[in-house]
N, C-alpha and C positions, 0 to 999 in steps of 0.2 A: 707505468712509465717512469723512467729513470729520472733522476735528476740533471743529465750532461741533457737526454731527449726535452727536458722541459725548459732549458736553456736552449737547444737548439731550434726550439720551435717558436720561445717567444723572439731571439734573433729573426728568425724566417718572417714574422709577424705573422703566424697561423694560429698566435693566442688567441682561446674564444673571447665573443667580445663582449660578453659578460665579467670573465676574468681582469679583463682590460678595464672594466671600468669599476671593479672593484678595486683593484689598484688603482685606481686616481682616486677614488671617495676616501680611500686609505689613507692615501700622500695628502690628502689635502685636511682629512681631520688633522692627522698628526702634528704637520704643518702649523694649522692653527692654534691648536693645543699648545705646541710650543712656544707659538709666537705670544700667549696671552700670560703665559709664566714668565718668559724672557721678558718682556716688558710689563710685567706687573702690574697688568690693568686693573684687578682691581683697588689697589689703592688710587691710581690715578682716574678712575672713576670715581671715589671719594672724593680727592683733590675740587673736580669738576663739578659736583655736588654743591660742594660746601661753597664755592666762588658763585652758583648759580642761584641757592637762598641768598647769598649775601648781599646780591645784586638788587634783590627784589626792594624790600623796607627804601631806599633811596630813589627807584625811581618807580615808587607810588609814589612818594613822597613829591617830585619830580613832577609828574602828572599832576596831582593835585595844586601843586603851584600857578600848574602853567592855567587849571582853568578856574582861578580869581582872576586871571585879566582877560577871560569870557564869561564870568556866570549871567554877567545880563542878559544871554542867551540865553540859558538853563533856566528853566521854573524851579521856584524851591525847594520842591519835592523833589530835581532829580539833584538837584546839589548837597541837600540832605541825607539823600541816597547813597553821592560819593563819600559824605564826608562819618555816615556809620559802618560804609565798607572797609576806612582805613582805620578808623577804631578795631574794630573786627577782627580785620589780620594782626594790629599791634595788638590786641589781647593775648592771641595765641603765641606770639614770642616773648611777651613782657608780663611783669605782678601787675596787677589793678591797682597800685599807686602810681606806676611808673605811668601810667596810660591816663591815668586820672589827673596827675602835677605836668607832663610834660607831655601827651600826645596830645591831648585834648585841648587843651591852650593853643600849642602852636598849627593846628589842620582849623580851629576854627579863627586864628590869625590869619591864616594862610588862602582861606576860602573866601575872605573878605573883601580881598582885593589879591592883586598878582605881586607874588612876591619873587622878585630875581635872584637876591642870593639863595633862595632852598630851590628853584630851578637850577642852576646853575652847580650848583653845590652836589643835587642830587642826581640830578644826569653824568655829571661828573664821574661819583661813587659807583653808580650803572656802571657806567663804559668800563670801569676800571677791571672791575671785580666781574664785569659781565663776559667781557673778551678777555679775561684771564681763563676762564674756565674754556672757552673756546680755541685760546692757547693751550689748553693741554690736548685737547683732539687735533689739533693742526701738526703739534708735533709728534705727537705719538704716530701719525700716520704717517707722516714723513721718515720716520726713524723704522718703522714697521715695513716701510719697501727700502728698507738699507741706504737710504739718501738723507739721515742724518748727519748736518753742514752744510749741506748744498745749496741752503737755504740760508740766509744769514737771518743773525735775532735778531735786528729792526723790520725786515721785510716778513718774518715769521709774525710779529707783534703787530706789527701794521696791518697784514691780511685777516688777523686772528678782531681785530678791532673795526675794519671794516665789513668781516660776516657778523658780527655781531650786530653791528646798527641794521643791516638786513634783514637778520633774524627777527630782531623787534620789529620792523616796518612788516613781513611778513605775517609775525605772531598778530601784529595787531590788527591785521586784515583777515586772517585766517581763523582764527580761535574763535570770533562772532560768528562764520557764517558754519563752523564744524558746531556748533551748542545750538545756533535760531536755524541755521541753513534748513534741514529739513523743512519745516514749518513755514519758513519764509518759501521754498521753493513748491511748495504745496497752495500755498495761497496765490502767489501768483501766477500757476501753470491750469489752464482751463482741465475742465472734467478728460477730455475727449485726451490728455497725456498726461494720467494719470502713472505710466506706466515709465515714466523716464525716472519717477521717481525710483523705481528698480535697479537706477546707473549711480545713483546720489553713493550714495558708499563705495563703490570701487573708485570712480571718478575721486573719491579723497583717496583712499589709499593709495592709488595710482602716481597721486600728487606727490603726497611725501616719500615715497620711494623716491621718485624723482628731484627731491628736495634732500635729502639723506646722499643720495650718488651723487650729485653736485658738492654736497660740499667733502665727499671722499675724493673726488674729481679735481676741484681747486685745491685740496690742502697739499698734493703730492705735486713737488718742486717741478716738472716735466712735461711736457704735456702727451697726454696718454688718449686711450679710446674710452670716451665717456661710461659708453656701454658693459666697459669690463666693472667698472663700480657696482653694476646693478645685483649681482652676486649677496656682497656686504650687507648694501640698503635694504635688500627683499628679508635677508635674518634680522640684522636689526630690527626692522619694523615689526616681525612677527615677535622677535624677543621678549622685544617693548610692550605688545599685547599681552603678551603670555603672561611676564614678570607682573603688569597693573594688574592681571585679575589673581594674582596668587597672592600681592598684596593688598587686595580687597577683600578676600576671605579673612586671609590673617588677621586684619584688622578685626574684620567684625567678630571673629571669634574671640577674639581677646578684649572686645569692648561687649560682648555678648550679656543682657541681663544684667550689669554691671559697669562702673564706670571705670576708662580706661587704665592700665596699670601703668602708665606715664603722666598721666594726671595732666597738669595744664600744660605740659610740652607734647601731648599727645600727636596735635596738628603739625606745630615746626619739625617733629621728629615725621612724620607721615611723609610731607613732604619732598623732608632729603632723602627718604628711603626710594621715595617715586622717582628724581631728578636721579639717586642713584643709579636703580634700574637702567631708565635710560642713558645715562653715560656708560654705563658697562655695556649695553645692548650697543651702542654705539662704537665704543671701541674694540669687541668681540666682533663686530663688522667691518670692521677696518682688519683685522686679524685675515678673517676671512678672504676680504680683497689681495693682503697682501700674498694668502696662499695661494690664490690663482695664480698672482703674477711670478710665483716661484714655480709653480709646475707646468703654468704656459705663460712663459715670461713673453712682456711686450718687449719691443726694437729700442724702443727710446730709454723704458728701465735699465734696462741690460746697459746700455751704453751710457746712461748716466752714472750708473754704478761701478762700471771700469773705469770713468774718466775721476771718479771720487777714489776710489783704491789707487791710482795711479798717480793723482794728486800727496794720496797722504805716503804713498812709497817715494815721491820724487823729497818731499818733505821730510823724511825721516834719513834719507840718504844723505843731505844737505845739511841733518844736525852731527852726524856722525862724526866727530874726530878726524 
């Protein structure tokens, strides 16, 4: 077969549809491959990282304030509890004096009674540093389906700060019952459904796929079909898995019979590597979202995207001489 005959046949559309659909997986790695260079995910998943440790030290800090003006609730042992957890994390980012003169003075200041300015101070430093990093996925994705502007930087900064308080309200409901859920859902489900236990893991991943597409869903300026998100979120989330168990090996093999070769930053480094992952699996899905929307583009992208080129051509007419 000719080359004019295999033009004229996929014209005709009596391409086999095999062919066809290797040309779409085609157009749409390529696509994404491009989109992850053009915007440079990963430094801006570093970026994201680095704002997401920064977040954490303030509001433990934060937490622990707020419950001195509840431990009368709490028996001593479990305020004990809170108060060698945050020793614990401040070891693994601080020397053993820093932790000895000034962590440890001020958490058992702090656990004594409720102290408002390290509440206020540290929820503060949260938000700040917490929906910054959330800011850089807001906008990369907006900028990723070509509707970078469309958005203005208070309404980008304000959305990026209100999924953050979410995230936390979220995280802090969700992360207890993903570590005890099993075990909890075991003790309280009689012998005779035993067997529902067999749904307890998809039933989560199901979730945060759905948690993942939401916020690919809100962060694009337009309002689109929920469902085309779910593309993104389904790689992300396996990314996400992938990436933690190859950092989990790595790890151990380099802390193998030995002690680790980052010595006391071993932890704080582990971390941003994890938080990394996940920001680049997340933005490598946002890639992905926006190559659907370039090879099946939705009505409302398309149209927001003419009315923003049309915008910046009426604007650039109007500076002209």
């Amino acid at each position: 077969m000719t080359a004019d005959t295999r033009d004229t046949a996929s014209s005709d559309g009596t391409t086999p549809w095999h062919r066809r659909v290797a040309d779409t997986v085609w157009r749409l790695i390529v696509t994404t491959v491009a989109a992850c260079l053009r915007y440079r995910v990963t430094g801006l998943a570093a970026e994201a990282a680095f704002f997401a440790v920064l977040s954490v030290p303030p509001l433990i800090f934060a937490l622990a304030g707020a419950i001195g003006y509840v431990s009368d609730r709490f028996t001593a042992a479990q305020v004990e509890e809170v108060r060698q957890a945050v020793i614990d994390l401040s070891s693994s980012f601080l020397t053993e004096s820093a932790v000895d003169r000034i962590i440890v003075p001020t958490i058992n200041d702090v656990l004594k009674g409720g102290r408002f300015d390290v509440i206020s101070l540290g929820f503060v430093l949260a938000l700040w540093s917490g929906s910054r990093a959330l800011n850089v996925f807001v906008d990369t994705i907006t900028i990723m389906h070509g509707l970078g502007g469309h958005r203005g930087i208070v309404k980008t900064r304000a959305l990026s700060f209100v999924l953050y308080i979410l995230a936390m309200i979220t995280g802090a409901v969700s992360i207890p019952l993903v570590v005890a859920g099993p075990r909890l859902v075991a003790e309280v489900l009689p012998d005779r459904a035993d067997f529902v236990m067999n749904f307890y893991w998809p039933v989560v991943i199901i979730l945060c796929i759905c948690f993942l597409a939401t916020l690919y869903h809100v962060s694009v300026p337009v309002r689109t079909n929920w469902s085309f998100n779910l593309p993104g979120a389904t790689f992300s989330l396996i990314a996400w898995i992938l990436g933690s168990y190859v950092l989990r090996w790595v790890l151990t093999v380099t802390a193998a019979d030995s002690k680790s070769i980052y010595g006391p930053l071993a932890a704080p480094i582990a971390v941003l590597l994890w938080l990394y992952i996940l920001a680049l699996a997340v933005l490598i899905g946002a890639a992905v979202n926006a190559a659907f929307d370039t090879v099946f583009p939705q009505k409302t992208t398309m149209r927001a995207r003419m009315e923003l080129m049309n915008r910046i051509r009426n604007r650039m007419t109007k500076d002209r001489p």
